[in-house]
N, C-alpha and C positions, 0 to 999 in steps of 0.2 A: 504494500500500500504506500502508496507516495505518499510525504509527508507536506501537506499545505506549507507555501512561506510567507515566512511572517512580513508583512506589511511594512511594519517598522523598521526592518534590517534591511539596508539601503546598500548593493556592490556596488563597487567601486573601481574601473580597467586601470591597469596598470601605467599609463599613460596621468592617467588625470590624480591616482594616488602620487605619484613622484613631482607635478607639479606642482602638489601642495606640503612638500618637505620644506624642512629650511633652510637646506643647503641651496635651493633650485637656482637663485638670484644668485649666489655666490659663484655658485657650478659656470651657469651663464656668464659671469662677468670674469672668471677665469678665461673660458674658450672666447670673449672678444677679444680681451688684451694680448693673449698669446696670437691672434689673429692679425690686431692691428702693428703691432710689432715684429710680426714674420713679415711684414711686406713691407714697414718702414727700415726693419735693422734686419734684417732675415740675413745678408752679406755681409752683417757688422763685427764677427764671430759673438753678437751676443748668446748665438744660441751652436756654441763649443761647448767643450766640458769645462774648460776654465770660466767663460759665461755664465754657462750652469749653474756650478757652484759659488760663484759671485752672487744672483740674485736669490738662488737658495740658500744662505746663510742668513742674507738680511730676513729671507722670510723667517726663514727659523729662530731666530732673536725675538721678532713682535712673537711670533706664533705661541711661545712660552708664553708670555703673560697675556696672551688672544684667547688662548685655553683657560687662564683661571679667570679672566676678567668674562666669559662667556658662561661661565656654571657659576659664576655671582649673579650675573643678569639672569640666568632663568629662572634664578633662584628672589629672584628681585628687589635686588642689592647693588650698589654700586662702590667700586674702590679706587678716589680717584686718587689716592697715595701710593699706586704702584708705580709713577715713574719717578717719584724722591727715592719712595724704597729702593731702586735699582740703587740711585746713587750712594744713600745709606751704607745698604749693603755693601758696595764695595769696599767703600771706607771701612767697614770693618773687617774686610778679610785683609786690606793695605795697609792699615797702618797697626795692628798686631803684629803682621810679620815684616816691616820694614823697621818699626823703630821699638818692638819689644821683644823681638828675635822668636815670636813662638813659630812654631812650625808649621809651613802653609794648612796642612791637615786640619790641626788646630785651629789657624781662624776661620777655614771654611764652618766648622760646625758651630763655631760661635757665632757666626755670622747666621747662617739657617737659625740657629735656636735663639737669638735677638728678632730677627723678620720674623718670624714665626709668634713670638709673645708680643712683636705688637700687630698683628693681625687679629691675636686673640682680644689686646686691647679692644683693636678697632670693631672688633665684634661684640665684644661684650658692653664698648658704651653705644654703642647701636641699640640694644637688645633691651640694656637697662636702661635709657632714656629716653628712648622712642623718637629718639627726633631721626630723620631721615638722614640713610649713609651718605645721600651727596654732602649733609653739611661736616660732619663727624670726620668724613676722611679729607675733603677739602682740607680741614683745618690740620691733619696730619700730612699733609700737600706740604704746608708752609712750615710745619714744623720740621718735619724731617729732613726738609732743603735747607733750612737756616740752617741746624745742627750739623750737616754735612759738609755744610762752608767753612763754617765755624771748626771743627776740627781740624778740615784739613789745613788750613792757616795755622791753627795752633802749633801744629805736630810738622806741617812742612812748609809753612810760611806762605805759601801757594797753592794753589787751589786743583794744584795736580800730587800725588802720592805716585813714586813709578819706581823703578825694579820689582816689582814684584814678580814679574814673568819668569825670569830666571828660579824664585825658589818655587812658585809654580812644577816648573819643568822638572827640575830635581828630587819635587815630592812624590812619594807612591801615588797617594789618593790623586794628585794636579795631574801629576804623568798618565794617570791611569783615566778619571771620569772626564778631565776637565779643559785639559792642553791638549794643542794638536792634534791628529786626524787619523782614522782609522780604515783601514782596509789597503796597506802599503803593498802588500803581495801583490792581494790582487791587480791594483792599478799595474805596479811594475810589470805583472803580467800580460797584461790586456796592451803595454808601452810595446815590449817583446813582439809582438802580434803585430805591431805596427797599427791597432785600433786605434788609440789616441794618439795626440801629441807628444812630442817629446823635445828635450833639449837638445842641445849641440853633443852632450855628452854619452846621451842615450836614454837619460833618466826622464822617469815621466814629466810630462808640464805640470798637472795636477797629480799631489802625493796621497790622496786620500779623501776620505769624506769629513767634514769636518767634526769636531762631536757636539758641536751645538743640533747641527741637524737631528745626528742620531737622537739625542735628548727630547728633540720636536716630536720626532716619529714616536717615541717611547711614551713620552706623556700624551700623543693626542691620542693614543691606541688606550690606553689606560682608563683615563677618564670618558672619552666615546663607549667604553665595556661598561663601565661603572653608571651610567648614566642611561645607558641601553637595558643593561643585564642585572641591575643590582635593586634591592629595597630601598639603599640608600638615593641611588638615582631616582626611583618614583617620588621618594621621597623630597627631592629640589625642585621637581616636578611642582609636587603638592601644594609648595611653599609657596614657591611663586605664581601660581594659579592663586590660590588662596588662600593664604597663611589662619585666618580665623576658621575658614573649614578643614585645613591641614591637622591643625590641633585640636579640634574636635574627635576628630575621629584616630586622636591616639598618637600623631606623627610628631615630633620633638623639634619645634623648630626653630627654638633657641640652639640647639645644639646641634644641627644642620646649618642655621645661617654662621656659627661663629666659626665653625669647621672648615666653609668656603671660604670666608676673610682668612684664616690663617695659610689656606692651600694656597690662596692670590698669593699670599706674603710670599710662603715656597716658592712660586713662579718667580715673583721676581726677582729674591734670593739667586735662582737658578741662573737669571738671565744675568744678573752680577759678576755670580764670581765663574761663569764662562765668558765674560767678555774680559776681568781681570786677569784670567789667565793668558787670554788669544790676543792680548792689547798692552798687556806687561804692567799697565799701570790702572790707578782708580782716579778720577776728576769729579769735583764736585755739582758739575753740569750735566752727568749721564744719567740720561733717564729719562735727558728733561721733553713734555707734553706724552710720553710714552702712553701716559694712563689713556689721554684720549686716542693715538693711534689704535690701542688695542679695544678699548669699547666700541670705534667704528671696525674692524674687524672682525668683531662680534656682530654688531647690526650687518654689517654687510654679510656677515656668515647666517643670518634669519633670524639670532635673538630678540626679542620685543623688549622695548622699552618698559615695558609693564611687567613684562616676567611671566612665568610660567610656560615658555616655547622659546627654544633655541636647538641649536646643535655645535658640537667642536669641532665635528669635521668642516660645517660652514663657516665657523669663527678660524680656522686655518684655511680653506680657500680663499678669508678674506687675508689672512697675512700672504698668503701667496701673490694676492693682488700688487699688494702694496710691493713685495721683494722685487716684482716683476716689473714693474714700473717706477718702481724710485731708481732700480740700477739702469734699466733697458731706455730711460731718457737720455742718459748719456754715451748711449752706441747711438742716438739722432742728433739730427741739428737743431733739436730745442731744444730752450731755456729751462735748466734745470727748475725753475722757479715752476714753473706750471704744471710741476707735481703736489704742491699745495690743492691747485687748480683742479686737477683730477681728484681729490681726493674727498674735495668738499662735494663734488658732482657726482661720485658713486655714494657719499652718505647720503643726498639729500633721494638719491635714485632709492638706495637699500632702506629708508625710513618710509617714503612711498608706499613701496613694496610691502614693507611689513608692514602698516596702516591696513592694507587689503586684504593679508593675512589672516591678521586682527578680526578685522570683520567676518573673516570669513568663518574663522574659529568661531566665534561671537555666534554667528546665525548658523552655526551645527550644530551649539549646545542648545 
C-alpha cells in the first residue's frame, strides 16, 4: 500500500537546495575573480606556483581569524578586538624571548594562554553585562592597541621588536608548527620532473607549502566538522537563531558564547605568532583593521548579521577573495589602491545577498 505524502513536506532539487547555502555568493565571487584575473594577469605568472603560493598565504592569514570571527557571527556575536589581538599577541611571544631570554616554546604558550583569558574576559563581560559585543570589544580595540604600543617603546624604544625569527627557527615547537614550509621532498621532486620551476642551481623556485596555509586547511576542516557534525555546532546554531529559545530548551549559552570569544582569541593568537615567526619580528601596527577584513569575509562567506546562519567554508572562500585580489592587482596595471574599492563593492554585494537570504529563511519558518 503506498503511503499518502504528507502535504507539509515540501522537496527540494538539488539545484535550488545549493543555491540557498551560504557558501553560494562566496563560491560565485571566487569563480569571477579567478575569471576576471585569468584574462587580465593570466600571462603575468600570477597564476605559477610561486603566484600560487603568494596569494594563498595572504588568504591563509585572514582565513585564521575568517574562521573564528564566522562561528562568533553565527553564533551572534561580534569581536572587533581580533586585529589589536594579532598585535598583542605578538608582543608577547617578542618581547619574552628577545629581552627575557625564555625560550620561543615558552612564549608561544604564554602568548595563546594571555589571548585566550582575555577572550574569556571578552566573553564573560558580554555575558555579565548585557550590553552588546560590538561595544565590549571595541573598547578592547583601543585597549589592547594602546598597550601594544606602549610596551613595545618600553622594552624597544620602537615600535618594532625583531630577531625573533632566528630563535623561532632554532626552536623545536617554531621549527616544527610554526616557521617555514612543508613538503621539501616533495617539491624537490616534482623540480626533478622538471614540473615546476626551478633555479639556476636546480633547486626548486618554491621550497614548500607554507605552514600558515597548512594551519588554514587544518582549522577550517575542524570547525566546518564541528559545526556540521557536533551538538556543540547545533548548539551556535541555536544561539544565534535564538538565544532566549536556545536556553529554554536546555542549551548553555553562556558557555557557548564565551567559548567562541576565547576560540577568536586562539585564531588570532594563531595568526600572530605565524607571522612572528615567517617575519622574524612583532610591530605594534599588525593587525591593524584585521577585525573588519575578516567579519567581511564572513558576510561575504553567507554569515548574517543577525546570526544564526553562516558557514567556514564561505567565510574562507571569502578570505580566498580577498588573497586573490589584494596580490593578483599587482600582476595588472592598476592602482593598488582600488582594492579598498573592491572590497567595499563585494561587502555591500554579500550584505544584499544575505538580506534575501534572511528573508528567505524568515518566510520558510
Amino acid at each position: 500500500m503506498q503511503s499518502a505524502q504528507d502535504e507539509r513536506v515540501r522537496s527540494e532539487g538539488g539545484l535550488k537546495r545549493f543555491l540557498g547555502r551560504p557558501e553560494f555568493a562566496s563560491l560565485a565571487g571566487v569563480i569571477l575573480v579567478f575569471v576576471i584575473f585569468g584574462v587580465t594577469a593570466g600571462d603575468s605568472g600570477m597564476f605559477n606556483l610561486d603566484g600560487i603560493v603568494n596569494w594563498m598565504q595572504v588568504a591563509a592569514y585572514l582565513g585564521l581569524i575568517a574562521v573564528g570571527a564566522c562561528t562568533l557571527m553565527i553564533a551572534g556575536e561580534f569581536d572587533l578586538s581580533i586585529g589589536s589581538m594579532i598585535g598583542f599577541a605578538g608582543m608577547m611571544v617578542a618581547i619574552p624571548t628577545v629581552y627575557f631570554h625564555w625560550p620561543f616554546w615558552l612564549a608561544v604558550v604564554f602568548a595563546f594562554a594571555g589571548s585566550m583569558a582575555l577572550g574569556w574576559l571578552n566573553g564573560y563581560l558580554v555575558i555579565k553585562t548585557r550590553l552588546p559585543s560590538f561595544i565590549v570589544t571595541l573598547a578592547f580595540l583601543f585597549i589592547l592597541r594602546g598597550l601594544t604600543l606602549a610596551l613595545s617603546i618600553m622594552f624597544a624604544n620602537r615600535t618594532i621588536v625583531s630577531g625573533v625569527g632566528e630563535y623561532a627557527a632554532k626552536d623545536w615547537l617554531g621549527n616544527a608548527f610554526f616557521s617555514g614550509t612543508v613538503g621539501h621532498g616533495l617539491f624537490r621532486w616534482m623540480a626533478q620532473q622538471h614540473w615546476i620551476a626551478t633555479t639556476d642551481s636546480g633547486a626548486p623556485l618554491v621550497g614548500g607549502i607554507p605552514k600558515v596555509i597548512v594551519w588554514w586547511i587544518v582549522l577550517a576542516i575542524v570547525a566546518s566538522f564541528v559545526l556540521a557534525r557536533t551538538r556543540f555546532g547545533n548548539w551556535i546554531f541555536a544561539v544565534g537563531g535564538d538565544a532566549n529559545a536556545a536556553k529554554n530548551v536546555g542549551v548553555p549559552v553562556r558557555r557557548v558564547k564565551i567559548t567562541l570569544f576565547v576560540f577568536t582569541a586562539f585564531c588570532a593568537c594563531l595568526f600572530a605568532v605565524l607571522q612572528v615567526a615567517d617575519v622574524g619580528s612583532a610591530a605594534a601596527d599588525r593587525g591593524l583593521q584585521k577585525e573588519f577584513e575578516a567579519i567581511i569575509a564572513a558576510v561575504i562567506g553567507g554569515a548574517l548579521l543577525t546570526g544564526g546562519y553562516g558557514s567556514v567554508i564561505g567565510a574562507c572562500f571569502g578570505a580566498l577573495i580577498f588573497g586573490v585580489v589584494q596580490i593578483g592587482i599587482s600582476y595588472t596595471n592598476l592602482n593598488s589602491d582600488w582594492f579598498r574599492v573592491f572590497l567595499g563593492v563585494m561587502l555591500l554585494v554579500a550584505v544584499l545577498f544575505n538580506n534575501y537570504v534572511r528573508r528567505r529563511v524568515t518566510e520558510a519558518r
